[in-house]
C-alpha positions as CSV (number, residue, x, y, z in Angstrom):
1,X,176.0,92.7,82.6
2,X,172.8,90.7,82.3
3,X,172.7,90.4,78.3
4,X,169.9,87.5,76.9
5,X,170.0,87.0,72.6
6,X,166.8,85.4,71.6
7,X,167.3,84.0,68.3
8,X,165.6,81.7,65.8
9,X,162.2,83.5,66.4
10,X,160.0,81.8,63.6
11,X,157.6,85.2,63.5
12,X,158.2,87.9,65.9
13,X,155.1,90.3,66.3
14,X,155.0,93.5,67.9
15,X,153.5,96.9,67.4
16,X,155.3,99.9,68.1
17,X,154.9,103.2,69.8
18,X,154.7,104.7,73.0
19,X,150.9,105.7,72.3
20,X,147.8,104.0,72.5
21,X,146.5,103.4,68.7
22,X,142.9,103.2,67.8
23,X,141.2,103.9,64.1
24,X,143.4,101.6,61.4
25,X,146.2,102.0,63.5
26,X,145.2,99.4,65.9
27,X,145.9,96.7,63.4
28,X,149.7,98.1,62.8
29,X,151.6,95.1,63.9
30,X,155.3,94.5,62.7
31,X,156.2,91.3,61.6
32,X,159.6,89.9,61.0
33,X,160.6,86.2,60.1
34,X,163.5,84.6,61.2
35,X,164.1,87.2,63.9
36,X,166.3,87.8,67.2
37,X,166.2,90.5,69.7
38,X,168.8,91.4,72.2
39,X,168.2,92.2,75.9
40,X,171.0,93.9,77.5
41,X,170.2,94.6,81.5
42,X,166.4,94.1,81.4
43,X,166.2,96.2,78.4
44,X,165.5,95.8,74.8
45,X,168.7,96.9,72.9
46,X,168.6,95.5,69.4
47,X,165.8,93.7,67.1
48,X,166.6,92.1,63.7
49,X,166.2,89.3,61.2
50,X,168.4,86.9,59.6
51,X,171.8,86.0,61.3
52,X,172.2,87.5,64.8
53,X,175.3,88.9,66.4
54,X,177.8,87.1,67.9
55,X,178.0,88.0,71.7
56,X,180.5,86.5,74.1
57,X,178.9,87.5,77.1
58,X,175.3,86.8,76.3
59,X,173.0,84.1,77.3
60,X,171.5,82.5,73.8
61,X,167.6,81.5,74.2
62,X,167.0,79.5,70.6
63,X,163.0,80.3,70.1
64,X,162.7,77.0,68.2
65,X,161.3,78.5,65.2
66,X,157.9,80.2,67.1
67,X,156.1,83.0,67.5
68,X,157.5,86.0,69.9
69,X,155.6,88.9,71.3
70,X,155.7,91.2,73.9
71,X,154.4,90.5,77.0
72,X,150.5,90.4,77.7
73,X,149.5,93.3,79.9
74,X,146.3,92.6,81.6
75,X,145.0,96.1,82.2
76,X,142.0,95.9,84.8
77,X,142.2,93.2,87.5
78,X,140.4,93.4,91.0
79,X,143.6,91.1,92.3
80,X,143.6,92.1,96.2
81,X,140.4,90.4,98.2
82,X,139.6,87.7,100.6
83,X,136.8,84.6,100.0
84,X,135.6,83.8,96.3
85,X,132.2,84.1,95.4
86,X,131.3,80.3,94.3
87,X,128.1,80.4,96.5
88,X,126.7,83.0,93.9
89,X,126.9,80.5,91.0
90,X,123.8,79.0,91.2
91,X,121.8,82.1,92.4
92,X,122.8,83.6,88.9
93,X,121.5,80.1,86.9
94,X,118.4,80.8,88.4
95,X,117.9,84.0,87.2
96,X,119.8,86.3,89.5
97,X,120.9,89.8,88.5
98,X,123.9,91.4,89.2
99,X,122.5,94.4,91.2
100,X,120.2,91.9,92.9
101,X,122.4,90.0,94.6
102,X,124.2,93.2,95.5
103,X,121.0,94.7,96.6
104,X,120.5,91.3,99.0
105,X,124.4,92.1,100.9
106,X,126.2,89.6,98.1
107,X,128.3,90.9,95.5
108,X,130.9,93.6,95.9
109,X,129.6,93.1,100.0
110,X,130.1,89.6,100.6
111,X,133.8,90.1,99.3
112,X,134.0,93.4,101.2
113,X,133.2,91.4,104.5
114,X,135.9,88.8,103.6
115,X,138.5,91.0,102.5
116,X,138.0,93.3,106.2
117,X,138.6,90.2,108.1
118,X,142.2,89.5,106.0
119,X,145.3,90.3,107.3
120,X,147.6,92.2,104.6
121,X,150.1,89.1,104.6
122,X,147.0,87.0,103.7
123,X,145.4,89.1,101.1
124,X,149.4,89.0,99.4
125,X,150.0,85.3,99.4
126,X,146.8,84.7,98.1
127,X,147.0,87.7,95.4
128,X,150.4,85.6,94.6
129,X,149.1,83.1,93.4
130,X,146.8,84.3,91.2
131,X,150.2,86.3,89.3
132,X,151.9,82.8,89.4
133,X,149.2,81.5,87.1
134,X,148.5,84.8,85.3
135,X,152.8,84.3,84.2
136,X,152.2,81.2,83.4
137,X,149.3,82.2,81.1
138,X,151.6,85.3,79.7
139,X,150.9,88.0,81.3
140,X,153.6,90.0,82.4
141,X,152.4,93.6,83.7
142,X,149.3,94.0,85.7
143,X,146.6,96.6,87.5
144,X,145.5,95.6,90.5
145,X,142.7,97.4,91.8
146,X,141.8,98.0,95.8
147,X,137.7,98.4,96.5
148,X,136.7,95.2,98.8
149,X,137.8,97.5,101.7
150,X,134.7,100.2,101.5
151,X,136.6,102.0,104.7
152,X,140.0,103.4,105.3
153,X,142.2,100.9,107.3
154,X,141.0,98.0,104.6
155,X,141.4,99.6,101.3
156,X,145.2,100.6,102.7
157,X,145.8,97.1,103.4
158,X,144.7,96.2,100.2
159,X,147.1,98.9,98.4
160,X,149.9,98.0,100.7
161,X,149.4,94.6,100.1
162,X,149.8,95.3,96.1
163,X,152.9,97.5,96.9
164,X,154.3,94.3,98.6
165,X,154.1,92.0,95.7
166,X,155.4,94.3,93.1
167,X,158.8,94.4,95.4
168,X,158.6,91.0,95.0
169,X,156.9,89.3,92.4
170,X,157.7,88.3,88.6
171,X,154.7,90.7,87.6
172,X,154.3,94.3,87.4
173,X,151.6,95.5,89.4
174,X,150.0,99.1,88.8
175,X,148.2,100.0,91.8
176,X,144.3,101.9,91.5
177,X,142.6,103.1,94.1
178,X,139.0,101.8,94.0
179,X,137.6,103.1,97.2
180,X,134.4,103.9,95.3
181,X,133.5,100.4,94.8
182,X,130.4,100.3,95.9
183,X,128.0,101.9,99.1
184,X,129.6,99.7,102.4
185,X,126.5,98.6,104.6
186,X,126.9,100.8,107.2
187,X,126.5,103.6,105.1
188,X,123.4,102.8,102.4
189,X,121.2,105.6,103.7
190,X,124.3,107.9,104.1
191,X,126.2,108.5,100.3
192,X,126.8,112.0,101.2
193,X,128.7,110.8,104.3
194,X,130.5,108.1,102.3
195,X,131.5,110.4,99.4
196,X,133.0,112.5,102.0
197,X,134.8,110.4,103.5
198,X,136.4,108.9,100.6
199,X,137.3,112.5,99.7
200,X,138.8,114.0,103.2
201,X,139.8,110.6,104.0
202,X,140.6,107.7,102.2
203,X,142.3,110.1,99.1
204,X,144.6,112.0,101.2
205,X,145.7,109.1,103.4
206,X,146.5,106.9,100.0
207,X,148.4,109.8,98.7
208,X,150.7,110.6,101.5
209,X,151.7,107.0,101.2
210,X,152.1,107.1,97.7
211,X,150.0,104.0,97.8
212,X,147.9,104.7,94.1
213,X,148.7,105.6,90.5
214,X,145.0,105.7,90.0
215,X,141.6,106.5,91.7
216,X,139.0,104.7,89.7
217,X,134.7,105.0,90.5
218,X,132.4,102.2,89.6
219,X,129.7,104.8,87.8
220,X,126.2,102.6,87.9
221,X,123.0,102.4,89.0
222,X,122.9,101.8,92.4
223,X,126.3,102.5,93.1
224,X,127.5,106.3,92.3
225,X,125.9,108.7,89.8
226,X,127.7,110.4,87.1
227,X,127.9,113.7,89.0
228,X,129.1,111.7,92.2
229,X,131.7,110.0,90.1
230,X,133.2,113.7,89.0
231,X,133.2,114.7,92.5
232,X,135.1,111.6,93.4
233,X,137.6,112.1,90.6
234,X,138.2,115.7,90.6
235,X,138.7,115.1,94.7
236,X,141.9,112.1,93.5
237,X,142.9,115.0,90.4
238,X,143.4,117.1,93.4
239,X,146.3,114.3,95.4
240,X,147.8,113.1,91.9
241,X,145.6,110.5,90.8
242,X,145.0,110.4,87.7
243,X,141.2,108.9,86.8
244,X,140.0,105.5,85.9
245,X,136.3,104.8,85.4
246,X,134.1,101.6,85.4
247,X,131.3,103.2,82.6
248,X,128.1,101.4,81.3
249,X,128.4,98.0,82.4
250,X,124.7,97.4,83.0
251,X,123.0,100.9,82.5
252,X,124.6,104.0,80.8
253,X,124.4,106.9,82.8
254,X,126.6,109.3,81.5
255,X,130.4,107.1,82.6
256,X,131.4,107.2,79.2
257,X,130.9,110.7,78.2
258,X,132.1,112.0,81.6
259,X,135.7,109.9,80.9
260,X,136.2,111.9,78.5
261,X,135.1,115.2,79.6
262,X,138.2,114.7,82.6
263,X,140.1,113.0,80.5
264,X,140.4,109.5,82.0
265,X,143.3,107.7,81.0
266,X,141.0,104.7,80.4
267,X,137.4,103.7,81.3
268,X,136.1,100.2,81.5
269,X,133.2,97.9,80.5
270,X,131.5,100.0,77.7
271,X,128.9,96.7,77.4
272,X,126.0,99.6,76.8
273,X,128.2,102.7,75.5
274,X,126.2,105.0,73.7
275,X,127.5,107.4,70.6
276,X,127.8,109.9,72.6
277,X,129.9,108.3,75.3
278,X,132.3,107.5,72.5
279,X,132.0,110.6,70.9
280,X,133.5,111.9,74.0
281,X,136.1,109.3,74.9
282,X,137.6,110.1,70.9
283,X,137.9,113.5,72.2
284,X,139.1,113.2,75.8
285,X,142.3,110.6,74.3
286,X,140.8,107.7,76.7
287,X,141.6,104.1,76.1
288,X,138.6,101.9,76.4
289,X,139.6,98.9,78.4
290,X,137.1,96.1,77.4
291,X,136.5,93.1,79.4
292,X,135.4,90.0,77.1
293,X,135.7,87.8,79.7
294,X,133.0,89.3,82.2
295,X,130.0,89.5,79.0
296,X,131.2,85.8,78.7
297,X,131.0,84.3,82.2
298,X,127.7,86.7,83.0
299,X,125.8,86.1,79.4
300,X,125.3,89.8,79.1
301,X,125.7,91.5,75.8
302,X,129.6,92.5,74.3
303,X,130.7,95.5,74.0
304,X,130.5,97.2,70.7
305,X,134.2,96.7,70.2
306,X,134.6,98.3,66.1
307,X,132.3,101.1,66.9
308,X,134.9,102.3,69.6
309,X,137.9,101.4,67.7
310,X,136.4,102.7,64.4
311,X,135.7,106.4,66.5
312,X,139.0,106.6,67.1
313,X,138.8,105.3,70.4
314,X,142.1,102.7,71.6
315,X,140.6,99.6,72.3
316,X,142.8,97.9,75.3
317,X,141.0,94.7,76.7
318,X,141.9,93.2,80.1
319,X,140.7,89.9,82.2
320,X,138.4,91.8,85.0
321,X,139.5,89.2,87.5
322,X,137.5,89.4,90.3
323,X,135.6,86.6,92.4
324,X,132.2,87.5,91.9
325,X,131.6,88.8,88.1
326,X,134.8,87.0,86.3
327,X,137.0,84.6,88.3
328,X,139.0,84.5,85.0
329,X,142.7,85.3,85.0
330,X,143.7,84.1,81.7
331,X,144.7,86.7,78.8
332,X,144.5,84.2,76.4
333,X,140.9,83.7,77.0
334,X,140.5,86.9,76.4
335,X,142.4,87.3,73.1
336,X,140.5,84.4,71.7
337,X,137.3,86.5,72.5
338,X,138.5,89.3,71.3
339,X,138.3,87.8,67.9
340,X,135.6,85.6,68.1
341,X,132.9,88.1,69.6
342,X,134.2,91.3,68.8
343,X,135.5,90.7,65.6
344,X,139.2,91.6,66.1
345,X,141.8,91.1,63.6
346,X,144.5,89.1,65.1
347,X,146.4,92.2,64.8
348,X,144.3,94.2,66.7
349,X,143.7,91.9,69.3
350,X,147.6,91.8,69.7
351,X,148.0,95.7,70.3
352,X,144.8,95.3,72.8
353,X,146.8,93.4,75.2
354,X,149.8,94.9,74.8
355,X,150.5,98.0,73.5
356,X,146.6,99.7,74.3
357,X,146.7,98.1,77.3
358,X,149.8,99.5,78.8
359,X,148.9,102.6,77.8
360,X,145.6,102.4,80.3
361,X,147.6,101.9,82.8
362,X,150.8,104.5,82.1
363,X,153.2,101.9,81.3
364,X,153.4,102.6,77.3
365,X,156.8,104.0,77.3
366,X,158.0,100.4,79.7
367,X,156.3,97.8,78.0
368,X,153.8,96.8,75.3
369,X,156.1,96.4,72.1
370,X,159.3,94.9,71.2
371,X,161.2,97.7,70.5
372,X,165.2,99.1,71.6
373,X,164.6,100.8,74.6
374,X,161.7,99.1,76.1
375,X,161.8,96.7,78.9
376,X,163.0,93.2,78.1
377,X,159.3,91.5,78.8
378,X,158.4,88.9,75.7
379,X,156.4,85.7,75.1
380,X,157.9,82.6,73.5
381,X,154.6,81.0,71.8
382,X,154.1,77.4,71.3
383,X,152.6,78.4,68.2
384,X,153.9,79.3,64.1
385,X,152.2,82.6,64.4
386,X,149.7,85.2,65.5
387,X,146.5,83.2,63.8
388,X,147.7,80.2,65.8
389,X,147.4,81.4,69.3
390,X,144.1,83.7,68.1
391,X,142.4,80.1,67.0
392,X,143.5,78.1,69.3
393,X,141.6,78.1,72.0
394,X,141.3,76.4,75.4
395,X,145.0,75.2,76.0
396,X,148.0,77.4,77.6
397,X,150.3,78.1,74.5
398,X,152.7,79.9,76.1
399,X,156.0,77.9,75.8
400,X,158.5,80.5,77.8
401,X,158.1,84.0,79.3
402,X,160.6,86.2,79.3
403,X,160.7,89.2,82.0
404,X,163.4,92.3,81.9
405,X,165.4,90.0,80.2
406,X,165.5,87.0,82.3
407,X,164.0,83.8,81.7
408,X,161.1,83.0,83.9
């Protein structure tokens, strides 16, 4: 047996459940001083305060008096993808817009262009790296998202290549299908032809390989229409994948309201959600998985955060990594702007990216909390206590990571 006793946790924080929690709930967190949990075989098996048991067969990790949590669960990441995106820097300084640099074959199509000419080995060792530095930053589950392909052969490298690394890396890696990127070039005057190919094509390849939890639509101007979207997801309903959807980044056009009409497990963005868009995510039971970091690094509005979580609505928030609109891979960065621009309780930043957060990506019942019977995936904080690591802001706190129990 593999059994790891963490003991002399100065503050352990965690919330609980197997369900995303929005409304007051969000800010639930347990707290216990002077703490220890026990990990027998990956798994959580016991959690209490004061004087721990006395194991002869267990490893004993002494927290140093810190701060424990679970492991940070980064919940939308575009991780597969060949090239970066550094070149784009200075055209967005100048004034810029996102959909005009798209519109001009940058964006989304400069990285599709790279990512075609990768092999499946390279777009893997490069993805590695990026999960090396996201554990070193915390994070201990991850989705990674296909979508620089735009055509068949392409977006099943990129899911094979994510299938690859969560054999073998530290990190787990939830796989979505983002085929519905954006329009490829060779098909701008076509969408009907496009749409149909993702949906007699690219859908029932991924699924025979069981390549995709997810299939996930970027629903914008210029990219696919509301209607489109449904088409798109009903179509992935149809092979098993559940749906994702990227809603009101730049213009609301009816994502949010149709996420919860099919009952999306989460959509993303949200940065120009209207009422009624969260009116209809509160009923539908989707999480809305808010990205901080990409209103940050674009200078483009917040999203309105309480509103959503006040609805009812589970407020997950993730890094967006991606080369072009947030190059950012750091969940700290993103809890620290969780409370400084959405106004997030410490508390309710820590369920965002952990507990809400696996939930958006089906992993609630694994990961998310410290609890007996979840996997054995924590964070050993250089930090006194949740406040700390919320105010601090700009260094790597993280002092030791813990995943199914082993010491990474």
């Amino acid at each position: 047996m593999n059994n790891l006793l963490i003991q002399n946790i100065g503050t352990l924080a965690t919330p609980l459940g197997s369900k995303a929690r929005g409304g007051g709930a969000q800010g639930a967190v347990k707290v216990m001083k002077n703490a220890w949990v026990l990990i027998e075989d990956g798994v959580i098996s016991q959690v209490g305060d004061g004087t721990p048991p006395v194991l002869a067969d267990a490893q004993v990790l002494d927290a140093g008096g810190n701060l424990v949590t679970p492991g940070l669960v980064d919940a939308h990441t575009h991780l597969i993808f060949g090239g970066w995106r550094q070149n784009e820097l200075g055209l967005k300084l100048h004034g810029a817009a996102y959909l005009d640099i798209l519109a001009q074959g940058g964006g989304i199509l400069s990285t599709v262009r790279s990512t075609r000419a990768a092999s499946e080995t390279e777009l893997a060792d490069k993805a590695a790296l990026a999960l090396d530095e996201m554990l070193c930053f915390g994070t201990t589950t991850c989705e990674a998202k296909s979508g620089y392909g735009l055509e068949l052969e392409t977006e099943l490298r990129q899911l094979r290549a994510i299938r690859t690394l969560n054999q073998r890396h530290t990190i787990d890696l939830v796989p979505t299908f983002l085929g519905a990127h954006a329009l490829p070039e060779d098909y701008k005057t076509n969408r009907e032809g496009y749409i149909r190919l993702l949906c007699q094509q690219m859908l029932p390849a991924v699924a025979a390989e069981g390549l995709a939890k997810y299939c996930d639509v970027f629903c914008e101007t210029g990219v696919f229409t509301a209607e489109e979207t449904r088409t798109i997801l009903e179509t992935g309903k149809k092979y098993g994948l559940l749906p994702k959807i990227h809603a009101d980044e730049i213009d609301a056009i009816g994502g949010s309201e149709l996420a919860g009409q099919i009952g999306a497990v989460s959509a993303e963005h949200h940065i120009v959600c209207r009422q009624s868009g969260i009116d209809s995510m509160a009923r539908g039971g989707t999480v809305a998985c808010l990205l901080p970091a990409t209103s940050f690094y674009l200078g483009a509005a917040f999203a309105p955060a309480r509103q959503l979580q006040q609805a009812g609505v589970p407020v997950a928030m993730a890094t967006d990594f991606n080369p072009g609109s947030c190059p950012c891979l750091n969940m700290q960065l993103v809890i620290n702007l969780g409370c400084l621009k959405y106004r997030f309780t410490p508390e309710e930043v820590l369920t965002a990216v952990t507990l809400n957060a696996a939930a958006a990506i089906g992993m609630a019942d694994k990961v998310g909390t410290v609890e007996p019977g979840k996997q054995g995936d924590l964070v050993i904080w250089d930090a006194p206590d949740l406040d700390y690591i919320c105010y601090r802001m700009g260094s790597n706190l993280v002092k030791q990571v813990v995943k199914r129990g082993i010491l990474v």
